[in-house]
N, CA, C and O atoms as a Maestro MAE file, in Angstrom:
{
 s_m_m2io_version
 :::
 2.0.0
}

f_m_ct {
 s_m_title
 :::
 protein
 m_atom[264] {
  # First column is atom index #
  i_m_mmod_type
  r_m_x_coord
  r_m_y_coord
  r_m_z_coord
  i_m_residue_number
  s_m_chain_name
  s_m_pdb_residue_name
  s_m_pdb_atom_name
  i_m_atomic_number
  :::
  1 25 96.480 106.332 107.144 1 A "UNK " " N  " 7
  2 3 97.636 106.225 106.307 1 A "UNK " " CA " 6
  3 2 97.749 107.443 105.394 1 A "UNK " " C  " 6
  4 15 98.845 108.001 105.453 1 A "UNK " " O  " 8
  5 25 96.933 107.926 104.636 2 A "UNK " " N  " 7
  6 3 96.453 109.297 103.731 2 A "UNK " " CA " 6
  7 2 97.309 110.316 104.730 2 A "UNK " " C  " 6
  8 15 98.202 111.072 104.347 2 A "UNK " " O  " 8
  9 25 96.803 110.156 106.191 3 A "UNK " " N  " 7
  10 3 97.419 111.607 107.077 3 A "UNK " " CA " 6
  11 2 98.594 111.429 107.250 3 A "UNK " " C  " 6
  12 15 99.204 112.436 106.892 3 A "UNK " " O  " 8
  13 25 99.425 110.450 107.720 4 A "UNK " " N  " 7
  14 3 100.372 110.187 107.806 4 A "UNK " " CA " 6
  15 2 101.094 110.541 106.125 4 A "UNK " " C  " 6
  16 15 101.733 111.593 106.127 4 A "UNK " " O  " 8
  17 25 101.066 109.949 105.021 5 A "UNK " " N  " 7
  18 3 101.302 110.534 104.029 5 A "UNK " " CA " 6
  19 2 101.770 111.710 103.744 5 A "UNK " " C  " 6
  20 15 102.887 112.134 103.447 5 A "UNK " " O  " 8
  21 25 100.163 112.432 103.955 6 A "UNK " " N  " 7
  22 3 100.656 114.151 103.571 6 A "UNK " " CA " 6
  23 2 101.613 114.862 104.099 6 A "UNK " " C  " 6
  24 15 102.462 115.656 103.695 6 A "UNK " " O  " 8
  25 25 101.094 114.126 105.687 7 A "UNK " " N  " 7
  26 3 101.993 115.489 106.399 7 A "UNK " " CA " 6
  27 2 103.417 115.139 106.290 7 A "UNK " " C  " 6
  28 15 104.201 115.912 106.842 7 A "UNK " " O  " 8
  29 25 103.936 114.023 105.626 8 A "UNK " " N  " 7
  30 3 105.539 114.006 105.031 8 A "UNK " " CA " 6
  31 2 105.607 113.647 103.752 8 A "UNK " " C  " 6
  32 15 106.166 112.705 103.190 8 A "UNK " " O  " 8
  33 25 104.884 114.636 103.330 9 A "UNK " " N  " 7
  34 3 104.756 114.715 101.851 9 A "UNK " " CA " 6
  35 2 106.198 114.891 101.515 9 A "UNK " " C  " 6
  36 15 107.002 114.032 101.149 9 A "UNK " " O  " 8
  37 25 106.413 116.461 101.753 10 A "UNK " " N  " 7
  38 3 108.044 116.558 101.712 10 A "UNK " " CA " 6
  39 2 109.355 116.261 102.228 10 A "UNK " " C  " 6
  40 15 110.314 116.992 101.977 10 A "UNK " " O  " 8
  41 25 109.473 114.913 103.148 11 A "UNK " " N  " 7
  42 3 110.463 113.996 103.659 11 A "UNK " " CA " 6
  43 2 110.989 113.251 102.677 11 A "UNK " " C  " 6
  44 15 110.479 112.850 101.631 11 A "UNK " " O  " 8
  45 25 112.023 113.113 103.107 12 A "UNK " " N  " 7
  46 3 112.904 111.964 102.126 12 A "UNK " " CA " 6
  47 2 112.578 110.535 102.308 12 A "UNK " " C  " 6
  48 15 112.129 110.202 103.405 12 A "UNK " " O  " 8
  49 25 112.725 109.732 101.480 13 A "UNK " " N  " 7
  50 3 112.397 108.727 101.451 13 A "UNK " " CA " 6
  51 2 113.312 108.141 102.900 13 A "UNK " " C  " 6
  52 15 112.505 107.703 103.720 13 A "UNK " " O  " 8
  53 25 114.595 108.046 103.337 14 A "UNK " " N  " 7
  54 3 114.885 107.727 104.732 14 A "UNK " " CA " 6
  55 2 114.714 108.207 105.823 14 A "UNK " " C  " 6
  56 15 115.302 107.746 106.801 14 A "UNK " " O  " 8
  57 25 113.718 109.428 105.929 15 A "UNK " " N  " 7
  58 3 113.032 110.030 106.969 15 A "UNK " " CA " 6
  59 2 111.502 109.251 107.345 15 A "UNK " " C  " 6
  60 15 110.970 109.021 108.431 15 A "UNK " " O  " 8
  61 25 111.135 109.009 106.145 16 A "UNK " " N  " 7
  62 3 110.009 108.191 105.697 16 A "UNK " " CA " 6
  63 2 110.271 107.238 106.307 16 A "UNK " " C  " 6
  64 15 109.647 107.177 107.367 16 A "UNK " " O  " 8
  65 25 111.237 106.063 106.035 17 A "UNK " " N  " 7
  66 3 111.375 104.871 106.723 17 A "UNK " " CA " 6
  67 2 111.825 104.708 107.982 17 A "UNK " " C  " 6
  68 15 111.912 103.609 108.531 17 A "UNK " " O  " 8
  69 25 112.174 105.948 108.570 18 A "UNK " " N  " 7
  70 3 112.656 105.872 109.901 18 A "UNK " " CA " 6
  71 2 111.087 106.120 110.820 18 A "UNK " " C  " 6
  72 15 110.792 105.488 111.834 18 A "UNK " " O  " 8
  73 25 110.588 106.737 110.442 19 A "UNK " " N  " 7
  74 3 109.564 107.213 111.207 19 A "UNK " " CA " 6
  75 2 108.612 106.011 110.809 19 A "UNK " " C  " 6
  76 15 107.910 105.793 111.796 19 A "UNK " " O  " 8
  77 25 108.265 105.075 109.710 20 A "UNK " " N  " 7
  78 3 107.867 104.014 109.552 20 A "UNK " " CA " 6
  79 2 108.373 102.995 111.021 20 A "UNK " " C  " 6
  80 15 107.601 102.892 111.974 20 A "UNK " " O  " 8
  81 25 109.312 102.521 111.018 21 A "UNK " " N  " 7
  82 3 110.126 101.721 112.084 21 A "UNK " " CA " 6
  83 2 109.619 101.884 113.258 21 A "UNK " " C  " 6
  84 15 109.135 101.109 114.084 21 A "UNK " " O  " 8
  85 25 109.845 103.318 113.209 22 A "UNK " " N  " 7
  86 3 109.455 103.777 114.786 22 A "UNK " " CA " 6
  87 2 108.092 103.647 115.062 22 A "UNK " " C  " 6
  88 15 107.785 103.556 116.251 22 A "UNK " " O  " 8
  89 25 107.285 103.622 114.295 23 A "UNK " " N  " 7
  90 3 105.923 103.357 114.320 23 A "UNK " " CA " 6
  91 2 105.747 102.186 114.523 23 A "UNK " " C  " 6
  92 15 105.057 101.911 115.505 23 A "UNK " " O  " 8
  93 25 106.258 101.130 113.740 24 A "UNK " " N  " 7
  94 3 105.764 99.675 113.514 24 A "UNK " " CA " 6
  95 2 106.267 99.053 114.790 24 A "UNK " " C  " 6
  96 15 105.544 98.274 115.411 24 A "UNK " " O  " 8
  97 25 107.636 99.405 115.263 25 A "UNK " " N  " 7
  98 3 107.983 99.063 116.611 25 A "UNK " " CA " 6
  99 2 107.318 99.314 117.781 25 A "UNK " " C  " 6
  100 15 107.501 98.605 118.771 25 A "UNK " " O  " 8
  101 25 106.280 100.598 117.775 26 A "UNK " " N  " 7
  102 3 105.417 101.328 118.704 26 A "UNK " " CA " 6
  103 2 103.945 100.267 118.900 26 A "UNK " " C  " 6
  104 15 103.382 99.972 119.954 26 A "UNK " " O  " 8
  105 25 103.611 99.869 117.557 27 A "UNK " " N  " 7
  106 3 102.853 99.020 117.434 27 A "UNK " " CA " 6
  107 2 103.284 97.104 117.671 27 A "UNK " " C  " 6
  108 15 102.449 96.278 117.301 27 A "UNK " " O  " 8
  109 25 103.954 96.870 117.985 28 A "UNK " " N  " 7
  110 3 104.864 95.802 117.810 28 A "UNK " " CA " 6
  111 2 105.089 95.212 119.423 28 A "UNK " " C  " 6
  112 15 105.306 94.034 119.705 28 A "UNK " " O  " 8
  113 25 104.985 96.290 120.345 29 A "UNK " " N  " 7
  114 3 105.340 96.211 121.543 29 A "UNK " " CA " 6
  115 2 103.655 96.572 122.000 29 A "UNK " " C  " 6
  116 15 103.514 96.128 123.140 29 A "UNK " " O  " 8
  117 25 102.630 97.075 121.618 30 A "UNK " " N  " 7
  118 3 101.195 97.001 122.046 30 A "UNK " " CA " 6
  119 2 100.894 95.652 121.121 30 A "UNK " " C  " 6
  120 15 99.708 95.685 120.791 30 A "UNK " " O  " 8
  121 25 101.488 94.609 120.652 31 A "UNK " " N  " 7
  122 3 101.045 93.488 120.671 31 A "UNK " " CA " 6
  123 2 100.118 93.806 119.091 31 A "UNK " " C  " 6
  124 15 99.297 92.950 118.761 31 A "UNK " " O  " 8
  125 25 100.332 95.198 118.077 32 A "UNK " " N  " 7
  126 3 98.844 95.651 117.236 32 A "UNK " " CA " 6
  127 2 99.683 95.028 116.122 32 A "UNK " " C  " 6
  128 15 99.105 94.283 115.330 32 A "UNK " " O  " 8
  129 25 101.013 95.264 115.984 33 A "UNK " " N  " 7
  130 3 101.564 94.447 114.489 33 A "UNK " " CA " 6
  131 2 102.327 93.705 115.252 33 A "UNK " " C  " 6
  132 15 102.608 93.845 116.443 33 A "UNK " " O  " 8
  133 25 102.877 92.322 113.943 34 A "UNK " " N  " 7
  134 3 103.694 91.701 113.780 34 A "UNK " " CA " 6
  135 2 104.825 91.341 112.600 34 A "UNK " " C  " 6
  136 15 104.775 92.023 111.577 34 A "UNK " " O  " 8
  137 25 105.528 90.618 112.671 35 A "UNK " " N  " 7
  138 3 105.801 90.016 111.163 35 A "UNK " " CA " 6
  139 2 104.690 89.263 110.548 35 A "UNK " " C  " 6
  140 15 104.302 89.520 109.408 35 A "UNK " " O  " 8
  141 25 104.217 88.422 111.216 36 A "UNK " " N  " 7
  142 3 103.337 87.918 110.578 36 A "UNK " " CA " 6
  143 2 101.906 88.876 109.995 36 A "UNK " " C  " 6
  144 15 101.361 88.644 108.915 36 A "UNK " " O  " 8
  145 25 101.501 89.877 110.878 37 A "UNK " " N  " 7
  146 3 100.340 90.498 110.401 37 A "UNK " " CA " 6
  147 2 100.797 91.453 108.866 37 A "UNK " " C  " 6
  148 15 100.095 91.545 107.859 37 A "UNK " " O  " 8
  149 25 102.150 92.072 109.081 38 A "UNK " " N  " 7
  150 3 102.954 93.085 107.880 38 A "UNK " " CA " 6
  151 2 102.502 91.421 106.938 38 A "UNK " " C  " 6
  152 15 101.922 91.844 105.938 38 A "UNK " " O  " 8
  153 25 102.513 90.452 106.880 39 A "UNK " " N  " 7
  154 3 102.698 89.479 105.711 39 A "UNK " " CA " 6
  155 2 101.162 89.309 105.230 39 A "UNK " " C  " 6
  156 15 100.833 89.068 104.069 39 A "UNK " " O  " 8
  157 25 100.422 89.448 106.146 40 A "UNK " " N  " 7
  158 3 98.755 89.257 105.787 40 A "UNK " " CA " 6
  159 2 98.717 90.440 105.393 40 A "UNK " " C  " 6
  160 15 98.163 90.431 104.294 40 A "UNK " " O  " 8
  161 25 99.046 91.626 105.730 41 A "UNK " " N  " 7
  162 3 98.749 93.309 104.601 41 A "UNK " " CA " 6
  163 2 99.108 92.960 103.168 41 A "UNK " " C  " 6
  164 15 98.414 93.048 102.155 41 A "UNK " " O  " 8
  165 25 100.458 92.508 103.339 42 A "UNK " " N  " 7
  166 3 101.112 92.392 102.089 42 A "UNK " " CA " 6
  167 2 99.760 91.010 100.803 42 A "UNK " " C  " 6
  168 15 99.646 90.928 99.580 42 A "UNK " " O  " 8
  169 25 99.291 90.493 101.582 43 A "UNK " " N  " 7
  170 3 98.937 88.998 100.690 43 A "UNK " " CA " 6
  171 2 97.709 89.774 100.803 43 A "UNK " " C  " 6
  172 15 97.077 89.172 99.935 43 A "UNK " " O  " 8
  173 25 96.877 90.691 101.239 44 A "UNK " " N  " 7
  174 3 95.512 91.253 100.956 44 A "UNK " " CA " 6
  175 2 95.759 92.220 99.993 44 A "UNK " " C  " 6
  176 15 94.947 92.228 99.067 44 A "UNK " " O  " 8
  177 25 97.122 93.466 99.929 45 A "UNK " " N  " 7
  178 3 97.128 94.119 99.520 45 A "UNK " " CA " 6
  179 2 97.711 93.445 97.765 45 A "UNK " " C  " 6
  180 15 96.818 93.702 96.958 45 A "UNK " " O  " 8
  181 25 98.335 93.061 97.407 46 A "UNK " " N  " 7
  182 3 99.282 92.731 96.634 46 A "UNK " " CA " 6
  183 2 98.463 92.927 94.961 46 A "UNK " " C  " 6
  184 15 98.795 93.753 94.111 46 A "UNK " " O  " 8
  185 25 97.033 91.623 94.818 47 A "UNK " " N  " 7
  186 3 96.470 91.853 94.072 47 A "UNK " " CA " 6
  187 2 96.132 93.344 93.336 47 A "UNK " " C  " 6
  188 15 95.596 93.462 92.235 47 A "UNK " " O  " 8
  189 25 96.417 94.050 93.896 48 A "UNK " " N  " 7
  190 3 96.080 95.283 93.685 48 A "UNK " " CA " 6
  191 2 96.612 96.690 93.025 48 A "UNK " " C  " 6
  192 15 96.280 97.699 92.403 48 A "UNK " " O  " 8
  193 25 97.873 95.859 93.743 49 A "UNK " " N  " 7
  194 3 99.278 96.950 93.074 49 A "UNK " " CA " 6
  195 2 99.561 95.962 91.715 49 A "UNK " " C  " 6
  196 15 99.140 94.890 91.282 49 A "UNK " " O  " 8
  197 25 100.510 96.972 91.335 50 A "UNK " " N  " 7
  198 3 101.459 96.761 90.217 50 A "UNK " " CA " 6
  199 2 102.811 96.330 90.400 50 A "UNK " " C  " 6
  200 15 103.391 96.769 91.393 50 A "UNK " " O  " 8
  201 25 103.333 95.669 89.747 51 A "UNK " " N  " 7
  202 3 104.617 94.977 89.847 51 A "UNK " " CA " 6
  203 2 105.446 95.709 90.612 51 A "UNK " " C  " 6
  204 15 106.159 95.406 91.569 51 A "UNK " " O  " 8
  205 25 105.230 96.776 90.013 52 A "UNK " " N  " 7
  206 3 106.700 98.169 90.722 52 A "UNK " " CA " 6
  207 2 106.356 98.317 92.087 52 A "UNK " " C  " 6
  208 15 107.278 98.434 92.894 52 A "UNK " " O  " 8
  209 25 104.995 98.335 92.541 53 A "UNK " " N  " 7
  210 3 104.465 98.744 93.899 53 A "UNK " " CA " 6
  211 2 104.711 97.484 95.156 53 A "UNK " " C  " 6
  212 15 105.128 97.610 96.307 53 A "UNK " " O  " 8
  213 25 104.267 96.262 94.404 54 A "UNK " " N  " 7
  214 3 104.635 95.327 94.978 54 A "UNK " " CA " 6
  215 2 105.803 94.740 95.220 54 A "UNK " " C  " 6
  216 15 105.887 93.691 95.859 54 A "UNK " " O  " 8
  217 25 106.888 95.419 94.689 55 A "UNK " " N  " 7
  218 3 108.415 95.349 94.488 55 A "UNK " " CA " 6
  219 2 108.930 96.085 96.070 55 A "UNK " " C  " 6
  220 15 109.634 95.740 97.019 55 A "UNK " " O  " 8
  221 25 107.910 97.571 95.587 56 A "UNK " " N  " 7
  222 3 108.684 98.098 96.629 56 A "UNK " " CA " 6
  223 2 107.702 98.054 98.059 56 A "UNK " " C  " 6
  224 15 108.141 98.704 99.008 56 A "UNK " " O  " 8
  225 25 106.371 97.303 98.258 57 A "UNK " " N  " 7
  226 3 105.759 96.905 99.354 57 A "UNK " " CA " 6
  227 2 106.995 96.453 99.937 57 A "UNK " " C  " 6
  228 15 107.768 97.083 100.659 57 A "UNK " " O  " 8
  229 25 107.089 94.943 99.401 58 A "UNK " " N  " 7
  230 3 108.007 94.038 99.619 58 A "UNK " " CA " 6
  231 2 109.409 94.283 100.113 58 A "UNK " " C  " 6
  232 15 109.953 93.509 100.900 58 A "UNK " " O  " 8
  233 25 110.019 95.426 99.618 59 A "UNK " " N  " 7
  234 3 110.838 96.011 100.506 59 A "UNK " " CA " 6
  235 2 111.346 96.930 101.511 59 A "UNK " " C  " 6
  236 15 112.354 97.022 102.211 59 A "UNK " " O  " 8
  237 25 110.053 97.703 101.278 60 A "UNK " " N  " 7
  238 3 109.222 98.585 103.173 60 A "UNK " " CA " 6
  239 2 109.529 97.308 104.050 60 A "UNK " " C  " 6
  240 15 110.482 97.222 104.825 60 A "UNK " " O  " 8
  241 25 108.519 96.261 103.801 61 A "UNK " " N  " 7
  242 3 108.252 95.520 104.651 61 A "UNK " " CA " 6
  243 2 109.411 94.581 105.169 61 A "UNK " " C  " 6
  244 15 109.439 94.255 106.356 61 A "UNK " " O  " 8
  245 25 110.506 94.087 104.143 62 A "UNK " " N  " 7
  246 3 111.604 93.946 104.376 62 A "UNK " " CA " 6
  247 2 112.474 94.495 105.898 62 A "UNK " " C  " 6
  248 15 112.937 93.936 106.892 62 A "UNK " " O  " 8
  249 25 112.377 95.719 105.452 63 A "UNK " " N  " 7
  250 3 113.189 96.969 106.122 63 A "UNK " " CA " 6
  251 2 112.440 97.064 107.295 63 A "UNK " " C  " 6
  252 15 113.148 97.411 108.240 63 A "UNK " " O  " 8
  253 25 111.645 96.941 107.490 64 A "UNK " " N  " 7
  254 3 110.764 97.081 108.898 64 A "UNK " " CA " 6
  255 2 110.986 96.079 109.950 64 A "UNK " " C  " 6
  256 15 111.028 96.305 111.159 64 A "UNK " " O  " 8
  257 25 111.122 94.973 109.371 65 A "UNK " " N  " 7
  258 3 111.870 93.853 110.008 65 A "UNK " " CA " 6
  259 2 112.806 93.722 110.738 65 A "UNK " " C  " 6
  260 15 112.988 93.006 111.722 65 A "UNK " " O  " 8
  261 25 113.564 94.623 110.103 66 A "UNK " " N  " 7
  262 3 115.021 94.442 110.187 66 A "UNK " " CA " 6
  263 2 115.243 95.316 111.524 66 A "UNK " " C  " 6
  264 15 116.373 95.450 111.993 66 A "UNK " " O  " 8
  :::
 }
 m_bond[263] {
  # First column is bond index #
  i_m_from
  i_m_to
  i_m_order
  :::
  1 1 2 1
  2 2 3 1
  3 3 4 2
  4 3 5 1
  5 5 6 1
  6 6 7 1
  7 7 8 2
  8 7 9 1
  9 9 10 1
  10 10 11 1
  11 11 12 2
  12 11 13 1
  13 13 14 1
  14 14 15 1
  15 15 16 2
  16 15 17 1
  17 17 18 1
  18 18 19 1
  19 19 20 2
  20 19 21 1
  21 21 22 1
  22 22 23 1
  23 23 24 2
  24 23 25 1
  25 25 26 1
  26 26 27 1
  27 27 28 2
  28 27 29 1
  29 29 30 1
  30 30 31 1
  31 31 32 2
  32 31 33 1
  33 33 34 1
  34 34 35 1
  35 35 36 2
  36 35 37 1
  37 37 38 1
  38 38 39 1
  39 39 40 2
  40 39 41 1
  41 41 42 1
  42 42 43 1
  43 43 44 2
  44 43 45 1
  45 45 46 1
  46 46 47 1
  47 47 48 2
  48 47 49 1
  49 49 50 1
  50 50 51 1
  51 51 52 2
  52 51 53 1
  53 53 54 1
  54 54 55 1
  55 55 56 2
  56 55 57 1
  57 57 58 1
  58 58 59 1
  59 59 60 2
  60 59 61 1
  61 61 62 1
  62 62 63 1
  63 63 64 2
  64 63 65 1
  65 65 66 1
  66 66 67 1
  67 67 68 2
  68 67 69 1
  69 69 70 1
  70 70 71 1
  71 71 72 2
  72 71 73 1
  73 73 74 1
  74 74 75 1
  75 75 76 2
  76 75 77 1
  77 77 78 1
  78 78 79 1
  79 79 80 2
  80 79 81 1
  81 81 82 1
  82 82 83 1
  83 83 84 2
  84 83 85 1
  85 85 86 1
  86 86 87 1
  87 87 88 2
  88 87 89 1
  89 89 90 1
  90 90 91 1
  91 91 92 2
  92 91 93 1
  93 93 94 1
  94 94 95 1
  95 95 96 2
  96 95 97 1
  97 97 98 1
  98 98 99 1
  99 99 100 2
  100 99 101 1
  101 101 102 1
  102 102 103 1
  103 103 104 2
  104 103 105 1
  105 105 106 1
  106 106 107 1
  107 107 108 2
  108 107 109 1
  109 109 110 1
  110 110 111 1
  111 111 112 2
  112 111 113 1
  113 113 114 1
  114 114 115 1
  115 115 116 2
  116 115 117 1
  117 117 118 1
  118 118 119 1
  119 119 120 2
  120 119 121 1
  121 121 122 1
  122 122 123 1
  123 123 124 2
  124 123 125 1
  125 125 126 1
  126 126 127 1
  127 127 128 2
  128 127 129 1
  129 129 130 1
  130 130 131 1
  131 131 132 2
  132 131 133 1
  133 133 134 1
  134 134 135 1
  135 135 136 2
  136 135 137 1
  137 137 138 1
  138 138 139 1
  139 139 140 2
  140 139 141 1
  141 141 142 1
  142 142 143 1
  143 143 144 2
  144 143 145 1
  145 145 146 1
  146 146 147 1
  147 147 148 2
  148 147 149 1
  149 149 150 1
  150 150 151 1
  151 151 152 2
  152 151 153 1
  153 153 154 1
  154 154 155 1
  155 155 156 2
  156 155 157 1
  157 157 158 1
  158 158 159 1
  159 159 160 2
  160 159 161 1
  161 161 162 1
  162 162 163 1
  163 163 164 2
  164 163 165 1
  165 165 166 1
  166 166 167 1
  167 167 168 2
  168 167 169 1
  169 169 170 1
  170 170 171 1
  171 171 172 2
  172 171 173 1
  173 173 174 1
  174 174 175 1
  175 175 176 2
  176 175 177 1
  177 177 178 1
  178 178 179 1
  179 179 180 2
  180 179 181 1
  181 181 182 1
  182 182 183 1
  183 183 184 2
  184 183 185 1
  185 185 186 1
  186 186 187 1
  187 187 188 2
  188 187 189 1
  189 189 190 1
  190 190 191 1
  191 191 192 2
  192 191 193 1
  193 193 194 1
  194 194 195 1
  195 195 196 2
  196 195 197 1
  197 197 198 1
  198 198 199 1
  199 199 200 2
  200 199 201 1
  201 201 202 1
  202 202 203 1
  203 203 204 2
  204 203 205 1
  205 205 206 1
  206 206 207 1
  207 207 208 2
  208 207 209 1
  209 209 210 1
  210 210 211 1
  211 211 212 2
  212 211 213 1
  213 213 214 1
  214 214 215 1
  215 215 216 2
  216 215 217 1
  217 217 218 1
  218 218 219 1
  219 219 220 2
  220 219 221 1
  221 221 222 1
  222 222 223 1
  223 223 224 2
  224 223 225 1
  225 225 226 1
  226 226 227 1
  227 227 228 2
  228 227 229 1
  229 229 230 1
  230 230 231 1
  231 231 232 2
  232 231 233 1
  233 233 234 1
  234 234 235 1
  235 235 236 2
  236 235 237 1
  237 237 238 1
  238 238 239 1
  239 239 240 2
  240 239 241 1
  241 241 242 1
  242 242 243 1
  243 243 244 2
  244 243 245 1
  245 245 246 1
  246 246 247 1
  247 247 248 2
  248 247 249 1
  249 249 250 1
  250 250 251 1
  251 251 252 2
  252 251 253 1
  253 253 254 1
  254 254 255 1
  255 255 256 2
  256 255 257 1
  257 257 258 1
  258 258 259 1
  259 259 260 2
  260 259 261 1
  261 261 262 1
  262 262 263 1
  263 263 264 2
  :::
 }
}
């Protein structure tokens, strides 16, 4: 996740989420994510973040869905 990060350090936030999609869909069709697994990241990760972070987990994960 760190590599993925950097190397679109300088992408826009809807370049970001497109290439997110395309990923999660890549993974989605090898059976590696789901909706349901994005909901177990979210309920492991959550404790951890901050309101603002978990605001906007919550709406990555939203958008990925979709």
């Amino acid at each position: 996740m760190e590599r993925f990060l950097n190397e679109r350090q300088n992408s826009g936030e809807d370049a970001l989420m497109d290439e997110l999609k395309r990923m999660t869909k890549e993974q989605e069709q090898s059976g590696e994510m789901s909706p349901t697994r994005m909901e177990e990241i979210y309920s492991t990760l959550s404790p951890f973040l901050t309101e603002h972070q978990r605001a906007k987990m919550r709406e990555v994960i939203r958008r990925l869905k979709e």
